[in-house]
N, C-alpha and C positions, 0 to 999 in steps of 0.2 A: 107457619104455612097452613091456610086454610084447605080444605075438601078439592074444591076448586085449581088451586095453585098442585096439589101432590097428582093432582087426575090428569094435568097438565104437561109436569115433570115426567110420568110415570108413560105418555106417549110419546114423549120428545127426546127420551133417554135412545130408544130402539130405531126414531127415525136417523140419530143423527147418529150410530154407528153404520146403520145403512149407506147416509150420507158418506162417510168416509171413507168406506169401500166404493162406491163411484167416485168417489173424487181424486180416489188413488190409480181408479183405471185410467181416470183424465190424465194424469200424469205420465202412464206409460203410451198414453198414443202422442200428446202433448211432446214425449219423450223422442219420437218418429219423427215429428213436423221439422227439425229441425236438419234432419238427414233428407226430407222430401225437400224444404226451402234450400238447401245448398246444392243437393243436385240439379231443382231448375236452374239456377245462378250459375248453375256452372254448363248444363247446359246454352245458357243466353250468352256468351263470354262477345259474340259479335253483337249483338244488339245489345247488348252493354255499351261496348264500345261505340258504336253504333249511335244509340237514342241519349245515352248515359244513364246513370245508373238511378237515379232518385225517378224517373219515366216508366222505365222498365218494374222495376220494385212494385211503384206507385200500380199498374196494371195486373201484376202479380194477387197482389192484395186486392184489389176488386173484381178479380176472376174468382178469385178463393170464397169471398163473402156474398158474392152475386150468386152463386153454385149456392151456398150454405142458406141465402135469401128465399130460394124456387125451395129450396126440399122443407124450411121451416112452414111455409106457405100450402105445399100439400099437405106433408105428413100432418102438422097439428093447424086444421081449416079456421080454429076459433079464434086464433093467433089474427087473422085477420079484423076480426072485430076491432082491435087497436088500435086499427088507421084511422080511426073516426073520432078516435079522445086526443084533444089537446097535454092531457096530462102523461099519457105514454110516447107522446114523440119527447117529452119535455125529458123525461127519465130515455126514452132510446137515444137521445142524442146525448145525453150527459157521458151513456155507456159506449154509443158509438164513438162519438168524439176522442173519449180515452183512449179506447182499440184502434181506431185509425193513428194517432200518432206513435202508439207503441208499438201498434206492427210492422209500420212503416219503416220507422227506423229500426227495429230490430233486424231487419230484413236486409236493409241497406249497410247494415255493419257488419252483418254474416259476408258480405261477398269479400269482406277484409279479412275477416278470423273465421276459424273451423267449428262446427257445430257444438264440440263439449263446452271450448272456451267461453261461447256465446252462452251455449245454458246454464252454465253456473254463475258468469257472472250477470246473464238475467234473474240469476232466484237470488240476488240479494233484495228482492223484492220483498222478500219476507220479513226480515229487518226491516224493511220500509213502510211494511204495512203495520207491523208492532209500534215503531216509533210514531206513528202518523194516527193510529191509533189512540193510544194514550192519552198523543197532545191535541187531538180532536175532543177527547172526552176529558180535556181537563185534570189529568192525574200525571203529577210527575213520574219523569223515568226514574226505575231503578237502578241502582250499580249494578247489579249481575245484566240489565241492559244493557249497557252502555261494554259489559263484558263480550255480551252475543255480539252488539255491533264489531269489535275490536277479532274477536274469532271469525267472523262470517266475510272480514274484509280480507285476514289476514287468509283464508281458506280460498278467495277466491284468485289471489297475490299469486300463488304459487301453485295455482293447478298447470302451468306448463316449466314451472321452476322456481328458483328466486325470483322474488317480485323486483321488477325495475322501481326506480324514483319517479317514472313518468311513461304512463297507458300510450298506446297510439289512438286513434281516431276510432277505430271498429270497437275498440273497446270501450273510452270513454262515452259514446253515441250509445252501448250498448247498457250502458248502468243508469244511463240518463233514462232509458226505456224502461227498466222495472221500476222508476218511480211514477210511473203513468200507466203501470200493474197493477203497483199497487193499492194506486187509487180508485182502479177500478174493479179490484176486491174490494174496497171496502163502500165503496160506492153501490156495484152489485148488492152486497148485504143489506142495506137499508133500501134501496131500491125495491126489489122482490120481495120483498117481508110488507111493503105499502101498495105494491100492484102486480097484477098477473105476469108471472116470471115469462111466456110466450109469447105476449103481447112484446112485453120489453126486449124478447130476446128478437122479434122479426123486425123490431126497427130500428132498435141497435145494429143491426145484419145491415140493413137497406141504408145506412148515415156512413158505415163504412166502405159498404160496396159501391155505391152511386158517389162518395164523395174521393174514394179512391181513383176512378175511373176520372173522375172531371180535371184531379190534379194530375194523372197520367194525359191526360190528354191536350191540359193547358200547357205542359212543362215540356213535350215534346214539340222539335221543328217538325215533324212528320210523322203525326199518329195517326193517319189511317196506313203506311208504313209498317209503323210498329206495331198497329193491333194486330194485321197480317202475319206479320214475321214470327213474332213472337207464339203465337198460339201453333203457328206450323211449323216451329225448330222441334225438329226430333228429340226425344226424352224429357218434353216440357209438361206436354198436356195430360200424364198420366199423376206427379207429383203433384199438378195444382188439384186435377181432381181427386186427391187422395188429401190434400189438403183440406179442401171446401165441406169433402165428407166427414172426413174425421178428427180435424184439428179444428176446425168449424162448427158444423152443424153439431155431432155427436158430442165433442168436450164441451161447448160453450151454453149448448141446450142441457146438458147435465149439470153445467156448472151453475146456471142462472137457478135450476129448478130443487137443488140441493147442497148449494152454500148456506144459504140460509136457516137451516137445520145446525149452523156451527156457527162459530163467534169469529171472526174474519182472521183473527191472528191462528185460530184452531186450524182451520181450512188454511191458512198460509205455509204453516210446517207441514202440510199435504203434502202440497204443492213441489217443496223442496225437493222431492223426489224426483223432482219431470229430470235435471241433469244427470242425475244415476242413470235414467233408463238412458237418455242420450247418447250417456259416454260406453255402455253397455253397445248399442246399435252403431256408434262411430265404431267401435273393437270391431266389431264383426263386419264390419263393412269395409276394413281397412283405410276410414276416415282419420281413423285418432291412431296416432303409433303408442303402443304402451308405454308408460314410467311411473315408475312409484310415487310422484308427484302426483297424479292423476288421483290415487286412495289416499292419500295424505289432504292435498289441497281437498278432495272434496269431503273428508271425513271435518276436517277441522270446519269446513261450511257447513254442514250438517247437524254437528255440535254445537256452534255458535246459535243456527234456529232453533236447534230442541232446547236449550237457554233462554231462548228466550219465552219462548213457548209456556215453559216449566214454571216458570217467575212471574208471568203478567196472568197466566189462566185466571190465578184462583181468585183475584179479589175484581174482574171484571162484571160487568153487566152482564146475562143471558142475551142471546138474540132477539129477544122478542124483544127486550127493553131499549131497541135502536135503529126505530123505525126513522127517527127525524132524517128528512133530505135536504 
């Protein structure tokens, strides 16, 4: 290791503990978003009924990211300069694209299942982004892999008991959405390591909210109805804005600007925290009723990523060395 390379290391050591203390607060508001998504839904239960459910969601999600679009746009003015490169709509919509279909459905399978069940079994994402990892870069998995997969699945079986032989609908929709996490972890990572993390993160914002809004509005018999309705149901319009702010603007502009200081599998075992805080806010909200299944299932999920975590760190690339898109 030359002059050069240790002057390097010796900067990039302080940023990326940095990074993981923001990436861990990501996690505890990340941890929120999921009690603010079910009380709108549960506020909507007649324009559910109503518009149906994949309209309403779809509207949800581009109130959320259209709010997070205006405040990337003030707060950070240069962000704007981006609308003018062919190369950052190319990388915002790679990111957008991701986000629009995983929030979508995410969102739309919480109005089946309760907030923890939904967070943990969206952080099998982690697992997803280790294995998706590896066979992106070429290097076989390990057996202690293939252990984490087998923990992280069996952790997520039994966070409301014995696992059944067969998921219902909210669930399986739901694990189908952290493989569209966490491509867009790792997508993120090379992304902003090749171009301005605000640039990317205001048109990624604009591919989700503008593209959420067209498919709320195509899919509904009566969306200027449902635009109506929906923003004027009592206990709707303060969770979306609490969304847009903080599960939004705040975690996503964090995440865009300081993943990249971590190697995408580092930054995934972060991440696995978001259902701890979850199941923590369902307790106290008296969304989730307690059972020992709850520190069981989620300890064995949490085991399962620190495994994997532990096994693939040491013989991977640095971030710097994974700029390819």
């Amino acid at each position: 290791m030359d002059a050069d390379d240790q002057a390097a290391l010796s900067s990039f050591v302080p940023q990326r503990r940095k990074a993981a203390l923001v990436l861990l607060s990501v996690t505890l508001v990340w941890g929120a978003t999921f009690i603010w998504m079910k009380q709108a839904l549960n506020a909507l239960e007649v324009e559910i009924e109503t518009f149906g459910t994949f309209s309403v969601v779809a509207y949800l999600v581009a109130l959320r990211f259209l709010i997070a679009t205006a405040l990337v746009a003030v707060v950070f003015p240069k962000a704007r300069a981006g609308l003018r490169l062919p190369v950052i709509w190319k990388g915002g919509g790679i990111l957008g694209g991701l986000m629009l279909v995983g929030f979508v459905s995410q969102m739309v399978a919480l109005n089946d299942i309760n907030p923890s069940t939904s967070a943990f079994l969206t952080s099998l994402y982690v697992v997803m982004t280790a294995v998706l990892t590896l066979w992106m870069s070429d290097q076989a998995p390990r057996r202690a892999l293939y252990w984490g997969v087998l923990m992280a699945t069996v952790g997520a079986g039994f966070i409301e008991g014995p696992p059944h032989l067969s998921w219902g609908w909210g669930e399986i929709v739901t694990v189908a959405c952290a493989l569209f996490f966490a491509l867009h972890i790792i997508f993120t990572q090379r992304l902003t390591l090749a171009f301005d993390p605000l640039m990317l993160t205001l048109t990624s914002f604009m591919v989700v909210g503008f593209a959420s809004l067209a498919l709320a509005l195509v899919s509904s018999d009566a969306p200027a109805s449902m635009v109506v309705e929906v923003v004027s149901r009592e206990g709707v319009l303060l969770p979306v804005v609490l969304l847009g702010v903080g599960g939004s603007f705040f975690c996503l502009v964090a995440l865009n600007m300081f993943q990249r200081h971590m190697h995408p599998v580092q930054a995934a075992i972060i991440y696995a925290f978001e259902p701890v805080w979850a199941t923590l806010f369902g307790l106290g909200l008296g969304l989730v009723a307690w059972s020992w299944w709850i520190p069981f299932g989620g300890g064995v999920l949490l085991l399962g990523n620190i495994v994997v975590e532990l096994t693939s760190s040491e013989n991977e690339d640095p971030p710097a060395n994974q700029t390819g898109v």
